[in-house]
N, C-alpha and C positions, 0 to 999 in steps of 0.2 A: 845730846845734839842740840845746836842751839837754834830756834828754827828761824829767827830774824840774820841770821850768815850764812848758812845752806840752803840755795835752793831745793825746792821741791821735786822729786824728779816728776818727768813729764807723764800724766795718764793718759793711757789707754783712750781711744774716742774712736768711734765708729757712727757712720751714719748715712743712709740710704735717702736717695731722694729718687721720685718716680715723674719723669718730666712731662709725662703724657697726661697727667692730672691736670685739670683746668687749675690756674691758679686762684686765691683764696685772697680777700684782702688782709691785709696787714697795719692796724690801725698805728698809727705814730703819735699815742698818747702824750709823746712827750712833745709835742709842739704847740699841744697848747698848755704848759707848765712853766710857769716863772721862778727861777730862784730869787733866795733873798738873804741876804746876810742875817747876823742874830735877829733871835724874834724879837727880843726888844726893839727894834726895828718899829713893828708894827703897833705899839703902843702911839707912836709921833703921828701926828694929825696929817703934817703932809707925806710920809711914807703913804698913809693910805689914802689919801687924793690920787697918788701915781697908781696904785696897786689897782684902785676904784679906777681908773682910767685902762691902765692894760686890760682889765676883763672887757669895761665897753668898747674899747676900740682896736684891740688885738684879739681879743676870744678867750682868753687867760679861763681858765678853769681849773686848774688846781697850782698852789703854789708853795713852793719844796724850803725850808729854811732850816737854821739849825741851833743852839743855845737856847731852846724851849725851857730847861732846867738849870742855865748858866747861872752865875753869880747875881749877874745884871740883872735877872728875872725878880730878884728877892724871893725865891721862894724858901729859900732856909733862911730868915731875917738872921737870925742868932744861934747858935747850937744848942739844943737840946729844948729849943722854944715852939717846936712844930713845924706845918708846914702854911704857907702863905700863899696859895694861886692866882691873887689878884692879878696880876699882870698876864699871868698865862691864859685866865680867862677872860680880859679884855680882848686879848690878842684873837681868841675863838670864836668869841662872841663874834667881832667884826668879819669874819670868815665866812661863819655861819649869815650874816646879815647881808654877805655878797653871796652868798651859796657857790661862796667857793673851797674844793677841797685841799688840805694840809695833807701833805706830804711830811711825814712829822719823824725825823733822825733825831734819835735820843745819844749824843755826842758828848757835849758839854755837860758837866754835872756839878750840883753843889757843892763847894771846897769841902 
């Protein structure tokens, strides 16, 4: 079976809700989360002027990106040469220095 041309068939779901229950809030963490294109991104001086800007004038508190391991990053300079974080943890550091938190999708990976 190949499972990228057949659909899955559909499961089973059930679920009881009880309306007489006071309701509970529901926090909408993701409103205050910024995405952002690769993280090399956030190495650029003015990428984080803007970023630096959404936390103080939008509330930004965590923010979601992706190519954390990409090419772009260098973190494999050459094969069989090791590994190289500098730019990944440039990119943490300034995070950490906003105290804001990474949403961190490991997507992109060293060729």
């Amino acid at each position: 079976q190949d499972l990228f041309l057949e659909p899955a068939p559909p499961a089973d779901f059930q679920a009881a809700l009880d309306l007489g229950q006071d309701p509970t809030a529901f926090p909408h963490f993701w409103q205050r989360c910024i995405g952002s294109g690769h993280m090399l991104l956030g190495t650029r001086q003015d990428w984080r002027q803007h970023l630096k800007l959404a936390r103080d004038e939008l509330g930004m508190q965590q923010i979601r990106g992706h190519g954390i391991f990409d090419d772009d990053m260098s973190v494999v300079p050459e094969k069989g040469a090791g590994y190289e974080f500098y730019n990944v943890d440039q990119v943490f550091d300034y995070l950490v220095e906003l105290k804001m938190r990474p949403i961190v999708e490991l997507s992109f990976m060293p060729s």
